[in-house]
C-alpha positions as CSV (number, residue, x, y, z in Angstrom):
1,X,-3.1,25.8,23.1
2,X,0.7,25.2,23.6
3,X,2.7,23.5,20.8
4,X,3.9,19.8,22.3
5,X,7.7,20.1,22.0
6,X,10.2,16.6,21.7
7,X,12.6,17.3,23.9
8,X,14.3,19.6,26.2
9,X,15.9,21.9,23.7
10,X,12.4,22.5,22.5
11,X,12.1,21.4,19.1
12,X,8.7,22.2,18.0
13,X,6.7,18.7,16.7
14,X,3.6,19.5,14.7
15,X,2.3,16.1,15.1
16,X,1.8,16.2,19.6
17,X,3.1,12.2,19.6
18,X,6.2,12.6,21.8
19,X,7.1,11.7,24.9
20,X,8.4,14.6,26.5
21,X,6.5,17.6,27.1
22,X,7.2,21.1,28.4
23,X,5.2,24.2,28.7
24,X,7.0,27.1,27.3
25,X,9.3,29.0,29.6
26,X,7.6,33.0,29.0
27,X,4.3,31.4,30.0
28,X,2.4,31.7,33.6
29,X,2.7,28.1,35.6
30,X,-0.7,28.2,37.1
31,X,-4.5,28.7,34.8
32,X,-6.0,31.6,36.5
33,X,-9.5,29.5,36.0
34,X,-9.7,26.3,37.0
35,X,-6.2,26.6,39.2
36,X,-4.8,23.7,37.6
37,X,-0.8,23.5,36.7
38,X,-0.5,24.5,33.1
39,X,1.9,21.8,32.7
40,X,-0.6,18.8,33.6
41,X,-3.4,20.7,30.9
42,X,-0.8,20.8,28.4
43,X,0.4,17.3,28.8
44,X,-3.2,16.2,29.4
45,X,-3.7,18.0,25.6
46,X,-0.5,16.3,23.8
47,X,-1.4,13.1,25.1
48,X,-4.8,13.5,23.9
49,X,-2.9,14.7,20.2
50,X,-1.1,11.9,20.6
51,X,-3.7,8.6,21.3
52,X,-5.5,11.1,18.1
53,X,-2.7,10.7,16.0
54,X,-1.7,6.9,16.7
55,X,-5.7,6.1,15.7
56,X,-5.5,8.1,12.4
57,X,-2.2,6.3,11.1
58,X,-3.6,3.2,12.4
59,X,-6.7,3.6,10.4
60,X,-4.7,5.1,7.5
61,X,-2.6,2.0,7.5
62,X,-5.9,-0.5,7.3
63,X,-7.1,1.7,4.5
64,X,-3.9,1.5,2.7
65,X,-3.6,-2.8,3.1
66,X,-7.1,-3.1,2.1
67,X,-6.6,-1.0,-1.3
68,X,-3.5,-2.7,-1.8
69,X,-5.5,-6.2,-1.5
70,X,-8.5,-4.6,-3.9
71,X,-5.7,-4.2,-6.5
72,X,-4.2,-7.3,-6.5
73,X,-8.0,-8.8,-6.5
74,X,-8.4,-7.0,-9.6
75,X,-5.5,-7.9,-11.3
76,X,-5.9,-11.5,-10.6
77,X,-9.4,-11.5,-11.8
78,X,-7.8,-9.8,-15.2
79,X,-5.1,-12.5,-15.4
80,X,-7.9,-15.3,-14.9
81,X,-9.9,-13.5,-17.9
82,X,-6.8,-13.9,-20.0
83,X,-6.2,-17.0,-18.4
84,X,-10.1,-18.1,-19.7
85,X,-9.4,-17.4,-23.3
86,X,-5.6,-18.4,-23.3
87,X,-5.6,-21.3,-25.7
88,X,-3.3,-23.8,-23.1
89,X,-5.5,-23.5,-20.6
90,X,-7.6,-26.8,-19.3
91,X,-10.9,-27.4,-20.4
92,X,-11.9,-28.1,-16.5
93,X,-9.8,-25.0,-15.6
94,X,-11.8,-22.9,-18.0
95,X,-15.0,-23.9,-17.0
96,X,-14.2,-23.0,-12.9
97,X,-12.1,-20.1,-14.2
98,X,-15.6,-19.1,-16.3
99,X,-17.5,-19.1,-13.5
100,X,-15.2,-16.9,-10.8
101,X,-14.7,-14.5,-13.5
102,X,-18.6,-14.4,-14.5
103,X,-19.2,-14.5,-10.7
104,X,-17.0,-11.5,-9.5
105,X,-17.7,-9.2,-12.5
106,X,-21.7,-9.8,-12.3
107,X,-23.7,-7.2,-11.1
108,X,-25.6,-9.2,-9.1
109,X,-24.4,-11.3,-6.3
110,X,-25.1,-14.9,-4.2
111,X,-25.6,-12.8,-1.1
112,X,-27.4,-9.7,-1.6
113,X,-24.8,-7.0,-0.1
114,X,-27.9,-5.1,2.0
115,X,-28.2,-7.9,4.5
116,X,-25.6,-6.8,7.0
117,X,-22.8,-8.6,7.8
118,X,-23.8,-11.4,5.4
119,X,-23.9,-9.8,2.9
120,X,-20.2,-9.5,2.3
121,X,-19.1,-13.1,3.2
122,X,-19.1,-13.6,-0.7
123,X,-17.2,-11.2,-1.3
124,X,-14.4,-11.6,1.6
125,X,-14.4,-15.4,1.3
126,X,-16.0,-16.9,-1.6
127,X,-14.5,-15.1,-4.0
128,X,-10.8,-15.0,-2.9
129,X,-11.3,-19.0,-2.2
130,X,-12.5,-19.1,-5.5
131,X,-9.7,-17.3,-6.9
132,X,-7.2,-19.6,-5.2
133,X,-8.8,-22.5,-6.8
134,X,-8.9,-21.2,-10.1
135,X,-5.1,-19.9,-9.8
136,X,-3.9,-23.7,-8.7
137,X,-5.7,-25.1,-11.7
138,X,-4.0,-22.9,-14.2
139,X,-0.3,-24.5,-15.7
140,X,2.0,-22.1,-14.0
141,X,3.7,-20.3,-17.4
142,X,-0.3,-19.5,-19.0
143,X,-0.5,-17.8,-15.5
144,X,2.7,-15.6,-15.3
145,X,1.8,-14.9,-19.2
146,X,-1.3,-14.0,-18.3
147,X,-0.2,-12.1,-15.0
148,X,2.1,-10.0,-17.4
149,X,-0.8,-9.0,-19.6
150,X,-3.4,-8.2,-17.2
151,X,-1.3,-4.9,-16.6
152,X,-4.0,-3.1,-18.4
153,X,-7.7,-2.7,-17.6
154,X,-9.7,-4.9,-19.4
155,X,-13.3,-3.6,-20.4
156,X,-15.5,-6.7,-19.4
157,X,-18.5,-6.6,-21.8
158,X,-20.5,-9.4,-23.9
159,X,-22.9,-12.3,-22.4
160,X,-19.8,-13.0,-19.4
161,X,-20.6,-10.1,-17.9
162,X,-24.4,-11.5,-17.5
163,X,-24.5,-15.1,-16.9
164,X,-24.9,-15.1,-13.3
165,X,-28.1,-13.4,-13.2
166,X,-30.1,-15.9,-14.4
167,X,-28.6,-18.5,-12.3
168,X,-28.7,-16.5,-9.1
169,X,-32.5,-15.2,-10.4
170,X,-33.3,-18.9,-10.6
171,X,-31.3,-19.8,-7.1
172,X,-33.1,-17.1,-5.2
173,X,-36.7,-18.0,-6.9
174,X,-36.1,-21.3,-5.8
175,X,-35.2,-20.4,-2.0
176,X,-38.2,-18.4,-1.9
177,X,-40.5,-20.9,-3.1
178,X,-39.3,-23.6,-1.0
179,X,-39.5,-20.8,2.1
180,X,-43.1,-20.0,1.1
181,X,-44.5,-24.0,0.7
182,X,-42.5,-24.1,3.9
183,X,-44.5,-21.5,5.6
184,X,-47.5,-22.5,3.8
185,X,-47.5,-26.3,4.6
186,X,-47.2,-25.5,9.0
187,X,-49.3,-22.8,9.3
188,X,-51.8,-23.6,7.0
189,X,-52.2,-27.1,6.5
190,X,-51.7,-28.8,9.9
């Protein structure tokens, strides 16, 4: 195929996204095949290049913000671990504080991820709202403090790590029982 060239003086672009378009001079106008002008098949082409292109940075650029936001996420959840044991620190702010941090490093979560679509709302809503909360009751200088020294990865480990599983566990039993005397008490008794 042709290179796509950006402008007359036929400056090669490697990327096919420009507007103008010529086939080289040296080269046949008609295809002996199909009897098309070579010119519309090569434009036809770059365009195609082009919309190709256009998708891949848009994609690349979505890929790029949602990293960008993963990072900060973890950062924050670092600063609210430092913010958890920071002496200053409310007692009422340390106990919602507790329970975000506990809740976004568990293993197990609210919403199991395998339903689809549903699956996630914990993690794109609850979480963030909960880290917005937890960030307005912290004093502003424990935060910054706090902001500064969550720099560094922080290896969560200990019983924090693991106190949502029971309450979840418990949660989930509970649904499921009240689901299955549910079930049990209009299909079976009625």
């Amino acid at each position: 195929m042709y290179p796509c060239y950006s402008s007359p003086t036929n400056t090669f672009s490697t990327r096919g996204h420009n507007l103008y378009h010529k086939v080289p001079e040296n080269q046949e106008t008609r295809d002996t095949v199909s009897g098309r002008n070579k010119q519309d098949i090569y434009e036809i082409t770059c365009w195609k290049r082009s919309i190709r292109h256009r998708v891949e940075l848009v994609v690349e650029r979505a890929f790029s913000k949602i990293e960008g936001w993963a990072d900060r996420l973890k950062n924050e959840i670092r600063a609210l671990y430092l913010a958890f044991r920071h002496p200053k620190t409310p007692l009422f702010a340390k106990i919602w504080v507790g329970c975000v941090v506990a809740y976004a490093i568990s293993p197990i979560d609210l919403i199991p991820d395998f339903i689809p679509v549903v699956g996630y709302i914990d993690d794109l809503i609850l979480l963030p709202a909960g880290i917005w909360v937890a960030i307005k009751m912290i004093p502003p200088e424990v935060l910054a403090e706090c902001r500064s020294n969550a720099v560094e990865p922080i290896e969560f480990s200990g019983p924090l790590r693991w106190v949502f599983i029971p309450v979840i566990s418990v949660l989930w039993i509970g649904i499921i029982l009240s689901l299955g005397m549910t079930f049990w008490k209009q299909f079976y008794h009625s």
